[in-house]
Gaussian input, Z-matrix of N, CA and C with variables (Angstrom, degrees):
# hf/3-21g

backbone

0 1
 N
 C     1     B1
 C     2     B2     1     A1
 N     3     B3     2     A2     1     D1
 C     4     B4     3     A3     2     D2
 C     5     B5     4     A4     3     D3
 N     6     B6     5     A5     4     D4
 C     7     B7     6     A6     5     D5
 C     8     B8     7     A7     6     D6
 N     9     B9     8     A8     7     D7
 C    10    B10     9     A9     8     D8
 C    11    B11    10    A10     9     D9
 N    12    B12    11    A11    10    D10
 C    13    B13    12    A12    11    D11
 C    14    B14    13    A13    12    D12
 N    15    B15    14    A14    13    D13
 C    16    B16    15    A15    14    D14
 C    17    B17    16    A16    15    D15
 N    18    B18    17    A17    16    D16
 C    19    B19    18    A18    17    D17
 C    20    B20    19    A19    18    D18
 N    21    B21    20    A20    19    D19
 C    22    B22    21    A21    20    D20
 C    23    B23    22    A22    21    D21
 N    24    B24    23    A23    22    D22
 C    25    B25    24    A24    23    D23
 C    26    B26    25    A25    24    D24
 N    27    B27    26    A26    25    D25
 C    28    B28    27    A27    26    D26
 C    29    B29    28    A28    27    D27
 N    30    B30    29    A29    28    D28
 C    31    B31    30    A30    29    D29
 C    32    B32    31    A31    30    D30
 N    33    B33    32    A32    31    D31
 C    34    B34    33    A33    32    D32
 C    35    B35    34    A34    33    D33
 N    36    B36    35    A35    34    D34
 C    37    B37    36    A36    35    D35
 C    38    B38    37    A37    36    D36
 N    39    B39    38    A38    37    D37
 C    40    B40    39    A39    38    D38
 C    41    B41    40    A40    39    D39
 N    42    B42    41    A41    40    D40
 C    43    B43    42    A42    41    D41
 C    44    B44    43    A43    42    D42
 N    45    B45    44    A44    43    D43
 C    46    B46    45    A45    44    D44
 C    47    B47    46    A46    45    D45
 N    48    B48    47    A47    46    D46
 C    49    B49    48    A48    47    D47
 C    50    B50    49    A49    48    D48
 N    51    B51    50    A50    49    D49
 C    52    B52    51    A51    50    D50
 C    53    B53    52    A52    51    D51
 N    54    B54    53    A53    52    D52
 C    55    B55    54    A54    53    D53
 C    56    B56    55    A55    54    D54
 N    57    B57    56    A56    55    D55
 C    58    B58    57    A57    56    D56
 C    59    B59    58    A58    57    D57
 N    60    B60    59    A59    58    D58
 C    61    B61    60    A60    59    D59
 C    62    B62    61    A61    60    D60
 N    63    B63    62    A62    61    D61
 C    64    B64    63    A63    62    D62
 C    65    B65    64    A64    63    D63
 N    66    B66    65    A65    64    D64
 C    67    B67    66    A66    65    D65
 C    68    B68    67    A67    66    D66
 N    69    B69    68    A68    67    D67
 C    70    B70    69    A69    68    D68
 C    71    B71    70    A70    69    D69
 N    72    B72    71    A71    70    D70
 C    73    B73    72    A72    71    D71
 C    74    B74    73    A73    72    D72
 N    75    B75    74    A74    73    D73
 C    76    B76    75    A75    74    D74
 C    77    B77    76    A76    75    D75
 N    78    B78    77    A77    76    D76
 C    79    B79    78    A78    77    D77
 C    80    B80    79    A79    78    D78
 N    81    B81    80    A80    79    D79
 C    82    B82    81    A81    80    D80
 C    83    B83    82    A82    81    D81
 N    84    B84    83    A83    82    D82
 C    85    B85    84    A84    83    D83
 C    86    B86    85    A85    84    D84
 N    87    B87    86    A86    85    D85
 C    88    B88    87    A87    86    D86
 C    89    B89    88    A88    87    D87
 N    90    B90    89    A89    88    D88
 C    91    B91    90    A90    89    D89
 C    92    B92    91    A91    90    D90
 N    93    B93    92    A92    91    D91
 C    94    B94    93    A93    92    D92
 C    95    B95    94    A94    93    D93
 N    96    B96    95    A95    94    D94
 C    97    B97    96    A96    95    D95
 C    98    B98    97    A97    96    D96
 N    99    B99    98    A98    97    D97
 C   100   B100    99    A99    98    D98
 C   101   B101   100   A100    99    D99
 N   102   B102   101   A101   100   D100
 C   103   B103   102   A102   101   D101
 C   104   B104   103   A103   102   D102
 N   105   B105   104   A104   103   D103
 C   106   B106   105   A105   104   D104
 C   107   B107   106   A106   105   D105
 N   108   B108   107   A107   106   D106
 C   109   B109   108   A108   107   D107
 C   110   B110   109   A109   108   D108
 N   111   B111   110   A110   109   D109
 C   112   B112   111   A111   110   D110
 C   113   B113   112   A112   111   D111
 N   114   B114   113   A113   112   D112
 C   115   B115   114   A114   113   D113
 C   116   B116   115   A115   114   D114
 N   117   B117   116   A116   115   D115
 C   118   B118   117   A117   116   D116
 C   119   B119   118   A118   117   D117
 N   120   B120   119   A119   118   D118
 C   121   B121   120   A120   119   D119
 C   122   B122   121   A121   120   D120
 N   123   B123   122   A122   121   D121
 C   124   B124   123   A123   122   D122
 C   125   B125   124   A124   123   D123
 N   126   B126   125   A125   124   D124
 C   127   B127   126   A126   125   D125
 C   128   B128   127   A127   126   D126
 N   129   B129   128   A128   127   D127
 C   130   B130   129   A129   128   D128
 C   131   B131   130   A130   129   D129
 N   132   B132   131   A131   130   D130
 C   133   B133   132   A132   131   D131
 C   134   B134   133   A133   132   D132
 N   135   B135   134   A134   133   D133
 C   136   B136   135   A135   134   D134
 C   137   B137   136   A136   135   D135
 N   138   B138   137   A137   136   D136
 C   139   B139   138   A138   137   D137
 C   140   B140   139   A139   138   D138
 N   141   B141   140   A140   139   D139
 C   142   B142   141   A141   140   D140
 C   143   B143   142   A142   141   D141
 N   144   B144   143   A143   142   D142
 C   145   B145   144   A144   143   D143
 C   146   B146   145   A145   144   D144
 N   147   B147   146   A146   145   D145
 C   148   B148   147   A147   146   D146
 C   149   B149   148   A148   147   D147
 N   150   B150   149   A149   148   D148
 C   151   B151   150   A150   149   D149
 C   152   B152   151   A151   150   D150
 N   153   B153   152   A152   151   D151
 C   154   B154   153   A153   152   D152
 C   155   B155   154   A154   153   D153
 N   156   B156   155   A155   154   D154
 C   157   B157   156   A156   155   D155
 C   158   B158   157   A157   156   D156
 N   159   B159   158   A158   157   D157
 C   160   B160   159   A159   158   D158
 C   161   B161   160   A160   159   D159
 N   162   B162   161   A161   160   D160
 C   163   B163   162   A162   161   D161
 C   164   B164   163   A163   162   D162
 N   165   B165   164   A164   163   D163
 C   166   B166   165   A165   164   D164
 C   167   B167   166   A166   165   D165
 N   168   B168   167   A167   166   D166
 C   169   B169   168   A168   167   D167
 C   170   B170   169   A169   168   D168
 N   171   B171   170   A170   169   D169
 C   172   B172   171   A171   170   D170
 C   173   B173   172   A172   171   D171
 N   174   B174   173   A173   172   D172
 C   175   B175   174   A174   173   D173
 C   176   B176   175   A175   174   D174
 N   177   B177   176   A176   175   D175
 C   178   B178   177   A177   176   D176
 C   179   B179   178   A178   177   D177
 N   180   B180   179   A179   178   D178
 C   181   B181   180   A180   179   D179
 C   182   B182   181   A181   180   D180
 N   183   B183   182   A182   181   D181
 C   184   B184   183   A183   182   D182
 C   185   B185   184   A184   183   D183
 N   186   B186   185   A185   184   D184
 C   187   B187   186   A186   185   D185
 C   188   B188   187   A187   186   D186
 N   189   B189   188   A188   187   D187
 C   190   B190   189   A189   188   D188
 C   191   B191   190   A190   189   D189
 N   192   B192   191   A191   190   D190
 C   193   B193   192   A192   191   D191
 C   194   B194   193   A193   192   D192
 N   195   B195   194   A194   193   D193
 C   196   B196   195   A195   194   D194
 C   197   B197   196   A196   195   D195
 N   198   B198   197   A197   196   D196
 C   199   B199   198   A198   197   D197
 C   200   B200   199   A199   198   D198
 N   201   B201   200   A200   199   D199
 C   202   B202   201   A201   200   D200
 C   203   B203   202   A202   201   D201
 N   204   B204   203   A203   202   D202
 C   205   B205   204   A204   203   D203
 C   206   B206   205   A205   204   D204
 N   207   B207   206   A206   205   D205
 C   208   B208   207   A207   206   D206
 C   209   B209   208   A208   207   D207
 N   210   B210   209   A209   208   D208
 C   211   B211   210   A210   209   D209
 C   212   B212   211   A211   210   D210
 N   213   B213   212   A212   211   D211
 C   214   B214   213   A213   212   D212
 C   215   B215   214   A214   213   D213

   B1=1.4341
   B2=1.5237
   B3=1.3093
   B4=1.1473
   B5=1.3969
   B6=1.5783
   B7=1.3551
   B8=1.8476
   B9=1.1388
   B10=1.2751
   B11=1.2120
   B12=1.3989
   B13=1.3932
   B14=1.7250
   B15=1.7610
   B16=1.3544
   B17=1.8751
   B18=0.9778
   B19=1.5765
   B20=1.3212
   B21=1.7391
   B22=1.5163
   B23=1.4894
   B24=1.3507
   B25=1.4092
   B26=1.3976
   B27=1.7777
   B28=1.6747
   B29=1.4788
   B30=0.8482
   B31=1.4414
   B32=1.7191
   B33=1.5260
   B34=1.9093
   B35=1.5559
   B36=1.2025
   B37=1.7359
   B38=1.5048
   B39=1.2808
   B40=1.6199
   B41=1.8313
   B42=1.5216
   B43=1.6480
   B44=1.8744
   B45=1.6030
   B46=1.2137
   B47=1.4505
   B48=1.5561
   B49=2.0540
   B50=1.2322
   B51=0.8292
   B52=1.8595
   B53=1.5556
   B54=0.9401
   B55=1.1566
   B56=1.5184
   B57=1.1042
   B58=1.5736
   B59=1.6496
   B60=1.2962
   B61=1.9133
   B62=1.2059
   B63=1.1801
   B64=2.0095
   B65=1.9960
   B66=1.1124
   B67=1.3587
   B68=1.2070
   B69=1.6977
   B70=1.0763
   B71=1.9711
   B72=1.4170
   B73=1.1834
   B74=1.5987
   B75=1.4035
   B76=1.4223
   B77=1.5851
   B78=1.6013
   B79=1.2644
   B80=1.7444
   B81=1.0598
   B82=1.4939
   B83=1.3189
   B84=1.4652
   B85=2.1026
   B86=1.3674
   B87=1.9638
   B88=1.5756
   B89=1.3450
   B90=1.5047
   B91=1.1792
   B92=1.8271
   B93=1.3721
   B94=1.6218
   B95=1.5004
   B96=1.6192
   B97=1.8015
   B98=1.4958
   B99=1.8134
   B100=1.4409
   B101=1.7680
   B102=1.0524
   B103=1.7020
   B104=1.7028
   B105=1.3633
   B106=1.7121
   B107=1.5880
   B108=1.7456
   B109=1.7562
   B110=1.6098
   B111=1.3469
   B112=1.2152
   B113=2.3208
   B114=0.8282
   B115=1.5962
   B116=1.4687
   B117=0.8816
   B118=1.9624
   B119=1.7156
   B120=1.0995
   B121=1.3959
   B122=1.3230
   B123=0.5542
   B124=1.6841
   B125=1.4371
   B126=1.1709
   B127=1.0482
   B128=1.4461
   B129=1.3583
   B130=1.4387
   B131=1.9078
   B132=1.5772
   B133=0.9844
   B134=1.6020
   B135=1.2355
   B136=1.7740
   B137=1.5331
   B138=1.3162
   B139=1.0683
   B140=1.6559
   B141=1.6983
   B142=1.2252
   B143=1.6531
   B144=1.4331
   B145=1.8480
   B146=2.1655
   B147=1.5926
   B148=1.9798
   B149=1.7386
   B150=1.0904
   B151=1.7387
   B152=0.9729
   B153=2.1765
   B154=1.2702
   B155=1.7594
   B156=1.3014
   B157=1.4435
   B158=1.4933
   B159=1.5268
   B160=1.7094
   B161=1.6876
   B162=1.3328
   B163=1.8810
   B164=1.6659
   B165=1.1395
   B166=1.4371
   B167=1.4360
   B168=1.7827
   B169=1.3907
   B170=1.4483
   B171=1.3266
   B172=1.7464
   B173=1.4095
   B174=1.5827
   B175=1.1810
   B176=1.3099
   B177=1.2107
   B178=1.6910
   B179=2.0716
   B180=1.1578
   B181=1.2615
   B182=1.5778
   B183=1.3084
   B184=0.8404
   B185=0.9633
   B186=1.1770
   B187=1.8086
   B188=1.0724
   B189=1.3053
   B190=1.4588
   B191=1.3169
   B192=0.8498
   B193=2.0993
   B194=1.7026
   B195=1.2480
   B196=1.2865
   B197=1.6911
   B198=1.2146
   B199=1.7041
   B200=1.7748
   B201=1.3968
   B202=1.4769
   B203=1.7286
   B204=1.2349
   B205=1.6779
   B206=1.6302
   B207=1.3334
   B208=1.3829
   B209=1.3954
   B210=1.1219
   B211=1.7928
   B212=1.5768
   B213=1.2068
   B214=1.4357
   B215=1.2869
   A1=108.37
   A2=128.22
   A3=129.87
   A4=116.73
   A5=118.90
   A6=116.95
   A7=105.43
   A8=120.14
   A9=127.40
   A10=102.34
   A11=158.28
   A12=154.75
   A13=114.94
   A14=114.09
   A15=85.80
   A16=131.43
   A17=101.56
   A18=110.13
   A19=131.96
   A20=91.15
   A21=101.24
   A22=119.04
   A23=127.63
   A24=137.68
   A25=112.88
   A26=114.04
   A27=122.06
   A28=91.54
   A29=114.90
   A30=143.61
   A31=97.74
   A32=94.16
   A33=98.71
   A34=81.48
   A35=101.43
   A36=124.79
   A37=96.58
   A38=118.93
   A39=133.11
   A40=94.08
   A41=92.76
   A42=81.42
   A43=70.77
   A44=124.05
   A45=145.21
   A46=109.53
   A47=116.91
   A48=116.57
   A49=93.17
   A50=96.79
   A51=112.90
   A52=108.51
   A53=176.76
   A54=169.98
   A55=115.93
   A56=136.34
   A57=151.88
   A58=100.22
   A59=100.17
   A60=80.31
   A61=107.98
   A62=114.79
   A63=116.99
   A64=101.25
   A65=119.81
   A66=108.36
   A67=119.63
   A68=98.83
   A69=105.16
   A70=124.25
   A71=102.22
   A72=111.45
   A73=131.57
   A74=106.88
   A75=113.87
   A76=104.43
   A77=117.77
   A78=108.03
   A79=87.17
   A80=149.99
   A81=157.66
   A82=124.78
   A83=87.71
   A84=100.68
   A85=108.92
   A86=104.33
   A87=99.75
   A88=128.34
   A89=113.58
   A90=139.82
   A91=79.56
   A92=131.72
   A93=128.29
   A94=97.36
   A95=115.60
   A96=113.11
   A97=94.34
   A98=122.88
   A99=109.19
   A100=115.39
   A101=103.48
   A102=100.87
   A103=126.77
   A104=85.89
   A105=86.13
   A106=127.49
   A107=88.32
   A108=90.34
   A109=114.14
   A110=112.30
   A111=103.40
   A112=107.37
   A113=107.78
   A114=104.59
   A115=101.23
   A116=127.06
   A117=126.48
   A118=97.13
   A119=118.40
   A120=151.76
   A121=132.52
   A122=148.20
   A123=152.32
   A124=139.47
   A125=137.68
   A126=149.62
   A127=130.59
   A128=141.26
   A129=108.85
   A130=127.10
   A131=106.73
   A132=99.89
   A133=85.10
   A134=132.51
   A135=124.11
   A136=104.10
   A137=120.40
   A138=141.69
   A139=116.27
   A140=110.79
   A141=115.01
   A142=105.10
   A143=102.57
   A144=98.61
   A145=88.44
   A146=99.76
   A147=98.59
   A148=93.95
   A149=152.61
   A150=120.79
   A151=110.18
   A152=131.61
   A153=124.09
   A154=118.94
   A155=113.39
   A156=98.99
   A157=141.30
   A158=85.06
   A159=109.87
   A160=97.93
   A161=117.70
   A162=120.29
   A163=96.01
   A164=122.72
   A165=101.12
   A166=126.02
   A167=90.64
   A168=84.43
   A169=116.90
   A170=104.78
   A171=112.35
   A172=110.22
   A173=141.91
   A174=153.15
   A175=129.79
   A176=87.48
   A177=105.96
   A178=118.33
   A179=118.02
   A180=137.41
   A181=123.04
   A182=129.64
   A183=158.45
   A184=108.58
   A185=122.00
   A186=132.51
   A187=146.07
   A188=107.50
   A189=128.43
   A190=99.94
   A191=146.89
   A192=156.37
   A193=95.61
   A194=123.19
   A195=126.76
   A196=105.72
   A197=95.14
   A198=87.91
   A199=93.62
   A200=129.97
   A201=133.39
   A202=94.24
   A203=119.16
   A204=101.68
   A205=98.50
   A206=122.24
   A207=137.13
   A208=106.85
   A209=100.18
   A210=115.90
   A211=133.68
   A212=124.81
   A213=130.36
   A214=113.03
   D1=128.40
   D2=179.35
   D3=-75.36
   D4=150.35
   D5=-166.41
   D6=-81.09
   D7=147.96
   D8=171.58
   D9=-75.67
   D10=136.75
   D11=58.02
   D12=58.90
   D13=108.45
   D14=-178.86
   D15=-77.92
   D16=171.82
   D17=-162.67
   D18=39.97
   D19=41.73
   D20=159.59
   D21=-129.62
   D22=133.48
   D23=-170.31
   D24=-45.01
   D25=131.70
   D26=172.93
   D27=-111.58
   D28=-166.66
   D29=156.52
   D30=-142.47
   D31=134.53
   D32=-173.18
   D33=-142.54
   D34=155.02
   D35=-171.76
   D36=-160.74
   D37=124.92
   D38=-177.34
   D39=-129.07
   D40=138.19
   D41=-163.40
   D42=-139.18
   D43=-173.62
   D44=161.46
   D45=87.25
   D46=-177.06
   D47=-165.24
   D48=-82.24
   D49=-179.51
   D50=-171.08
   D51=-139.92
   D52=-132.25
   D53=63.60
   D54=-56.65
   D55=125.30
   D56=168.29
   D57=-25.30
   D58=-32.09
   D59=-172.49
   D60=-89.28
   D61=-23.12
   D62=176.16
   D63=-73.03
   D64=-5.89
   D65=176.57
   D66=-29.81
   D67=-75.41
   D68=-163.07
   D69=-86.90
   D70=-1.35
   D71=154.74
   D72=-61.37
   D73=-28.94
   D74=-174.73
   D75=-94.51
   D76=8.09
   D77=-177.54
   D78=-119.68
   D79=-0.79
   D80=165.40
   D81=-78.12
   D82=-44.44
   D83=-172.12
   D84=-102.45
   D85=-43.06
   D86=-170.26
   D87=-81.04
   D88=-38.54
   D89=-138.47
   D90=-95.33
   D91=-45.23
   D92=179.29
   D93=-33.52
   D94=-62.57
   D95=-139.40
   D96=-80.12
   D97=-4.70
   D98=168.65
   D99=-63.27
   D100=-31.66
   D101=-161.86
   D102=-63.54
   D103=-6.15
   D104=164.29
   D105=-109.53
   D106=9.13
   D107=172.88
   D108=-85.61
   D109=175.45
   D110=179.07
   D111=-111.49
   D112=-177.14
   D113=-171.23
   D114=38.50
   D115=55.47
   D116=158.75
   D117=-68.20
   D118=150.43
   D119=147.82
   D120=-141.50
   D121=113.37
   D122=137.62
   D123=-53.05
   D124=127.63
   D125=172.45
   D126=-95.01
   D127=72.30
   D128=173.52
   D129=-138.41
   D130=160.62
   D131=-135.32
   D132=-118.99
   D133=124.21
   D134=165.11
   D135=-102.63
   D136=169.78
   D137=161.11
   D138=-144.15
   D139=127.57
   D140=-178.09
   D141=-166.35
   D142=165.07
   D143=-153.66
   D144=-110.32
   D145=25.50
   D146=167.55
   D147=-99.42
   D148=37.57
   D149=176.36
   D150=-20.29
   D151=-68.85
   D152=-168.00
   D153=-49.09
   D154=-50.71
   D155=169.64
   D156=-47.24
   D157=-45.62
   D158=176.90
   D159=-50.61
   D160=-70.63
   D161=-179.72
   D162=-40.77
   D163=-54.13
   D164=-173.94
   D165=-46.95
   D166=-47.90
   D167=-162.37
   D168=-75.36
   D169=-9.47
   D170=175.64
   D171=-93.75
   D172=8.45
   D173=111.06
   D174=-19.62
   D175=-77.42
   D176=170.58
   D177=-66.44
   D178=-20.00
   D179=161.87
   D180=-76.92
   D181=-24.22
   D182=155.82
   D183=98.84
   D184=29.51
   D185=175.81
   D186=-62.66
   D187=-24.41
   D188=-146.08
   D189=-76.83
   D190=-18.09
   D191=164.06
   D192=-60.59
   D193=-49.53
   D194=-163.91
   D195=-77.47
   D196=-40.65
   D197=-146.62
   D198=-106.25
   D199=169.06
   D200=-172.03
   D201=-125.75
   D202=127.85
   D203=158.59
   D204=-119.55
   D205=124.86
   D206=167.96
   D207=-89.21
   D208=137.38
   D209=150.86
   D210=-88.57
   D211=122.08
   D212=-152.90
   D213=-116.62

């Protein structure tokens, strides 16, 4: 992939699993150099067989307006 040029616009899309230990790396290193772009969005998607925990912990986060957890 060729390098972009600085201060000129990409469009970047990272899609596939990630492993649990890069979590919190991609919210330290990556997620910083977003904040000076403009139209940022994010997407993300977990899957896990706790819902009740998950509501807690997005309770206690103050999330729960934002975020949906379905049961499947």
């Amino acid at each position: 992939m060729p390098l972009i040029p600085t201060g000129q616009k990409a469009k970047l899309s990272l899609t596939g699993m990630m492993p649990r230990e890069s979590w919190n790396r991609v919210g330290t290193r990556l997620l910083p150099k977003l904040q000076g772009g403009e139209d940022i969005s994010a997407k993300v998607e977990l899957s896990a067989s706790i819902a009740a925990e998950l509501r807690q912990s997005l309770q206690d986060l103050g999330l729960t307006w934002q975020v949906n957890v379905s049961e499947q």
